[in-house]
C-alpha positions in Angstrom: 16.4 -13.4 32.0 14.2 -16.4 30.6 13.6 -16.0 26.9 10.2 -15.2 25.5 8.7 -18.0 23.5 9.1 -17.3 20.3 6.5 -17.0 17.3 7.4 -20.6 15.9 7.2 -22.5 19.5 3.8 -19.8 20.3 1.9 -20.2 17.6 -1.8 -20.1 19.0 -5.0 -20.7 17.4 -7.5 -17.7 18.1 -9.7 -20.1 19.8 -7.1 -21.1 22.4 -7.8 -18.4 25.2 -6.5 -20.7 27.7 -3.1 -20.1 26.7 -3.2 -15.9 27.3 -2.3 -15.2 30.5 -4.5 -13.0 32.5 -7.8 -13.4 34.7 -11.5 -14.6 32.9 -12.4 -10.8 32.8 -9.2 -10.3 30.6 -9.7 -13.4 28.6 -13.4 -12.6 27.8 -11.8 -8.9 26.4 -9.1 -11.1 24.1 -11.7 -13.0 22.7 -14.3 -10.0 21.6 -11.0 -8.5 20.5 -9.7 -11.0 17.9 -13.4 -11.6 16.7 -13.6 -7.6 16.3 -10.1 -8.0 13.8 -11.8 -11.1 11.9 -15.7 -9.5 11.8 -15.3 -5.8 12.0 -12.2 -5.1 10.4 -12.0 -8.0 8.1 -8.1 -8.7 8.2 -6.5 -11.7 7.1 -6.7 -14.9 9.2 -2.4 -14.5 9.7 -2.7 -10.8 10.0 -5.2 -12.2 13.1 -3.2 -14.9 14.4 0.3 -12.7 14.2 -1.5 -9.8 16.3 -3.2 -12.4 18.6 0.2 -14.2 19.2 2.2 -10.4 19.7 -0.5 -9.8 22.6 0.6 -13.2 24.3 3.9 -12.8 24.1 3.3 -9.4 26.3 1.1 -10.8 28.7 3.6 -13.5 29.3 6.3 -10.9 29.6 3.9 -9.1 32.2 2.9 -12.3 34.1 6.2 -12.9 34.9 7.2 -9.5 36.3 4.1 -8.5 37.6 1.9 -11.2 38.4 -1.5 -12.6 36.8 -2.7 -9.8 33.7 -5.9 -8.1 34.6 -7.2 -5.2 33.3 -6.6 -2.7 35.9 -3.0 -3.9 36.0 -3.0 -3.3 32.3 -4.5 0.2 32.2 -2.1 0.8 35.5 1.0 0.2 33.2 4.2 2.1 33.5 6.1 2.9 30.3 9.0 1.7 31.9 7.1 -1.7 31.9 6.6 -1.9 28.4 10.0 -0.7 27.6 11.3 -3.3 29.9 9.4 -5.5 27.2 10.9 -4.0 24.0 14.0 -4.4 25.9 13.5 -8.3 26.6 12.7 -8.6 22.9 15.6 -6.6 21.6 17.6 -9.3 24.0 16.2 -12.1 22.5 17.4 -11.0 18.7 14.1 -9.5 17.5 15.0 -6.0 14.6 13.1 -3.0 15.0 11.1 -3.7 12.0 9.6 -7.0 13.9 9.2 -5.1 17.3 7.7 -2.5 15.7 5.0 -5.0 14.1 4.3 -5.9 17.8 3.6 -3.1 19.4 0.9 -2.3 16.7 -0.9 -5.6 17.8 -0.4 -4.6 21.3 -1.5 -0.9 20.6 -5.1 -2.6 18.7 -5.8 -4.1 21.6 -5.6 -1.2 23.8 -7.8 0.5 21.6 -10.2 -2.0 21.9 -9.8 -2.3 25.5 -10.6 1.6 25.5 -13.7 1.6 22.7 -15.3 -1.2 25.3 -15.2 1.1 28.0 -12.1 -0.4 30.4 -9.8 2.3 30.2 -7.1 3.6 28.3 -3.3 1.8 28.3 -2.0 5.5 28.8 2.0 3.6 29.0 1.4 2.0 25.5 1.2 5.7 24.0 3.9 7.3 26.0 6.5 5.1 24.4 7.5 5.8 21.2 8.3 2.6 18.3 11.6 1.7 17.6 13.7 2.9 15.0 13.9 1.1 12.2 16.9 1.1 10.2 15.9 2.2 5.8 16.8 -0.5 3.6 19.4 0.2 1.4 18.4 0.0 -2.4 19.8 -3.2 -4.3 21.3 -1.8 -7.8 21.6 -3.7 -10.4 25.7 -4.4 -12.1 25.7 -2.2 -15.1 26.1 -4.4 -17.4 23.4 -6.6 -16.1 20.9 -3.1 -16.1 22.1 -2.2 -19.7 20.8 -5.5 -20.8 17.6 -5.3 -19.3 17.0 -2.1 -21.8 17.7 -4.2 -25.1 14.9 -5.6 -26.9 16.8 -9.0 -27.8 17.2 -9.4 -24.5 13.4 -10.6 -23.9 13.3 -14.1 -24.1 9.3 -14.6 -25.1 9.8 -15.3 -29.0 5.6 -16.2 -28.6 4.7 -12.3 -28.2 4.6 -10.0 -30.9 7.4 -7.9 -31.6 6.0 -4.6 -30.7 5.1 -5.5 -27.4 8.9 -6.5 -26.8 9.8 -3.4 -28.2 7.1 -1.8 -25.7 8.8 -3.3 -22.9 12.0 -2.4 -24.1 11.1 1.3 -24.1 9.5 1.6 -20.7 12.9 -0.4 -18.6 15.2 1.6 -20.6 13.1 4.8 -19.0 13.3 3.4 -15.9 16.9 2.9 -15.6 17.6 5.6 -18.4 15.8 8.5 -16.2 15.5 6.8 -13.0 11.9 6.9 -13.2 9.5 5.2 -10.7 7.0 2.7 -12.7 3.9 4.8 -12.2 5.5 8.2 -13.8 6.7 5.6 -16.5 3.2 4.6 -17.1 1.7 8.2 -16.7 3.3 9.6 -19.6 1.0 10.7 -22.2 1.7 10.3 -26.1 2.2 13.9 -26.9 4.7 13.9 -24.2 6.5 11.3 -25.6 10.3 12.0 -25.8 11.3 11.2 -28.9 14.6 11.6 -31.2 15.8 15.1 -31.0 13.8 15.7 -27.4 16.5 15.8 -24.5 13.9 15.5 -21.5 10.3 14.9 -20.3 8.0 16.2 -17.7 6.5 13.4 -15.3 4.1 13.8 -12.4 5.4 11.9 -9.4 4.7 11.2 -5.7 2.2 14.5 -4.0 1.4 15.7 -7.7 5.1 17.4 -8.6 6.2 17.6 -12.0 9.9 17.6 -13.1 11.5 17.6 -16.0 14.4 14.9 -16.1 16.4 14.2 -19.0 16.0 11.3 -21.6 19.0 9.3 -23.2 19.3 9.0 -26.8 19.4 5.5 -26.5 16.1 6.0 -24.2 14.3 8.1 -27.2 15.1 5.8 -29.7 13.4 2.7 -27.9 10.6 4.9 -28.0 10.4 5.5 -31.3 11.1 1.9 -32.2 7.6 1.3 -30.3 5.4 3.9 -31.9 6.8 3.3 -35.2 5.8 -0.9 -34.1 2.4 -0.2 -32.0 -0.5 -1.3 -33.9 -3.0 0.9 -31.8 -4.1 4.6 -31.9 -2.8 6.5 -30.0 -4.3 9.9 -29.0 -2.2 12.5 -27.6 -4.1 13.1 -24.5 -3.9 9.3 -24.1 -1.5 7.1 -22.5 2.1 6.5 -24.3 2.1 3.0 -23.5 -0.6 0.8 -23.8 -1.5 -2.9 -23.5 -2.1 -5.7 -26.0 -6.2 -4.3 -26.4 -4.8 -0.5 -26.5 -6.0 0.2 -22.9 -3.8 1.4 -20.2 -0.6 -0.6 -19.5 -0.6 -2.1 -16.4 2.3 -2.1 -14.1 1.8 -6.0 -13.6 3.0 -6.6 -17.1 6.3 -4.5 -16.5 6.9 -6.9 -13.7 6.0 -9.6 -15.4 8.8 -8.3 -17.9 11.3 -7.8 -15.2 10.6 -11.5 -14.2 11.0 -12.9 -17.5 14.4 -10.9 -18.0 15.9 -12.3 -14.7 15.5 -15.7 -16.2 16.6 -14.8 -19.3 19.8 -13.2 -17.6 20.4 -14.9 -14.5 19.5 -12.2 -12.6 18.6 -12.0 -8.9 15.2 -11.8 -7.1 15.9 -8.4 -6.6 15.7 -7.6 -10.0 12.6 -5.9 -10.1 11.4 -2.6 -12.4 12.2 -0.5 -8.9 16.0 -1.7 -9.3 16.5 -0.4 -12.1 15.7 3.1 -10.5 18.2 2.5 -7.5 20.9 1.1 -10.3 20.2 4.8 -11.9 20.9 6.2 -8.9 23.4 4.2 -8.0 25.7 4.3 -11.3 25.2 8.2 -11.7 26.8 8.3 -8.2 29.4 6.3 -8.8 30.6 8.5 -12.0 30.5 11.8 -9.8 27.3 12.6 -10.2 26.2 15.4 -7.5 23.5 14.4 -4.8 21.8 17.9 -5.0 21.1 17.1 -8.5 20.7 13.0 -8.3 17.9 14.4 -5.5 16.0 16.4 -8.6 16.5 14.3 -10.8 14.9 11.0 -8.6 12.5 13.8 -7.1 13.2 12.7 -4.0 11.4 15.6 -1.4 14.1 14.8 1.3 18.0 14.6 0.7 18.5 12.3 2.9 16.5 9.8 1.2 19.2 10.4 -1.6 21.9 9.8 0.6 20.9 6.6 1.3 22.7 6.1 -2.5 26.0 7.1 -0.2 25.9 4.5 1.8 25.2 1.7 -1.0 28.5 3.2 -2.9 31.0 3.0 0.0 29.8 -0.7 0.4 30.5 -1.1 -3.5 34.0 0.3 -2.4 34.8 -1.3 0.6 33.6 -5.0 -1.1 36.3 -4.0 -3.7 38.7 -3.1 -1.5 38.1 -6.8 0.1 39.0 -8.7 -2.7 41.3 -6.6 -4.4 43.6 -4.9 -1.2 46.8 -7.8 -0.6 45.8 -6.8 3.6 42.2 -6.9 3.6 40.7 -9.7 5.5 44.1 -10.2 7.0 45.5 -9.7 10.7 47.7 -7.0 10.4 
């Protein structure tokens, strides 16, 4: 089977309709097409070019088994044809994340094709996307996440203290309660847990509240940054707030996060959504039980949870690699 170009060797600009396979009439439909995605539907010049270059690569594919793209042909598709594309693409080394990205380029075109009155690519519909494998989380090393929490940790001596202690409170909630950013920031001052309060109530993802407990540790940052913050703060009002007393932005907890992994030679994947998974993550590890690791994340799905499983046994079998006197050896 002769490989497809691929997107380095392909790149096309959106001008150069010479290179799409396929008869003038098909051409002339490219071309209103791509200047639709730039005028209509304002997307991004590379969000243009990467769909323009996904509907070559299929009309390559097609030329080659069927003969010159036209639009009858196209609207005349079987689904096994544009499997038999998936399928040349899967051989060529492309995941299902990228294939996936294709089809939906493909798929905008043949709903243009249909809103200009050519037809409809029934195949394109009859096929379903490709699975895409979830991401496991990246945790962070628990002593690397315990560090994160801890005010002298923050290596910007140039801001003022209680905004260190600020930022101090809000990551040791994150990895503390395995909160998500936004139900970090949503937390209002007379919600604030502090000493002698064992949880809080946040609103997550579709409007749910839960209640999910709070450290000591985690309540005691908290206190360190009211007893600090210079600003008023009213208790229907947000607990944390910014260097003006407005609403904190998430941006400056990431810019936080960023500042730490410097500070600690962390890893890219440091980010204020680590420090969730590493919650997750480290509560497994000690036993914890995923009925209650779902509640507690407020996770809708358990197996969304689960995916914590699967990041475990690769923390056990990398152990077992360096430590076992037979792994990595021919037995």
């Amino acid at each position: 089977m002769a490989a497809l170009p691929s997107p380095d060797d392909e790149r096309s600009d959106e001008n150069d309709l010479p290179s799409f396979p396929g008869d003038a009439a098909l051409r002339g439909v490219v071309r209103g097409w791509i200047d639709s995605l730039a005028r209509e539907r304002r997307m991004a010049r590379n969000t243009c070019e990467a769909y323009a270059h996904d509907l070559r690569l299929f009309l390559i594919h097609l030329d080659r088994r069927l003969g010159t793209p036209t639009i009858p042909r196209l609207v005349a598709l079987k689904p096994r044809d544009v499997r038999g594309f998936m399928a040349a693409r899967r051989a060529e080394g492309i995941g299902g994340r990228s294939l996936m990205r294709e089809l939906a380029g493909i798929r905008s075109f043949g709903r243009h094709l249909e809103r200009e009155g050519h037809g409809s690519i029934a195949a394109l519909g009859a096929v379903r996307s490709p699975k895409v494998e979830r991401r496991l989380p990246r945790p962070l090393p628990v002593e690397a996440a315990v560090a994160t929490t801890r005010s002298e940790s923050r290596p910007d001596d140039e801001r003022e203290p209680w905004v260190l202690a600020r930022d101090a409170a809000v990551i040791a909630l994150l990895y503390g309660s395995g909160l998500r950013i936004s139900e970090a920031l949503g937390i209002a001052r007379r919600d604030a847990p502090t000493p002698g309060q064992d949880e809080v109530r946040v609103l997550g993802k579709g409007g749910k509240i839960r209640s999910v407990p709070v450290l000591p540790a985690v309540s005691q940052a908290i206190a360190e940054y009211l007893a600090a913050c210079p600003h008023p703060l009213p208790p229907e009002g947000p607990l944390f707030v910014g260097v003006k007393g407005g609403p904190l932005s998430p941006r400056i907890i990431q810019y936080a996060m960023a500042s730490l992994r410097g500070a600690l030679g962390l890893p890219e994947s440091a980010t204020p959504h680590a420090l969730r998974h590493s919650f997750a993550t480290h509560l497994l590890a000690r036993q914890g039980e995923l009925r209650a690791i779902q509640e507690l994340l407020g996770h809708a799905s358990l197996s969304t949870t689960q995916l914590y499983t699967r990041v475990d046994a690769a923390r056990l079998m990398s152990a077992f690699d360096a430590a076992h006197p037979r792994a990595g050896r021919a037995a």
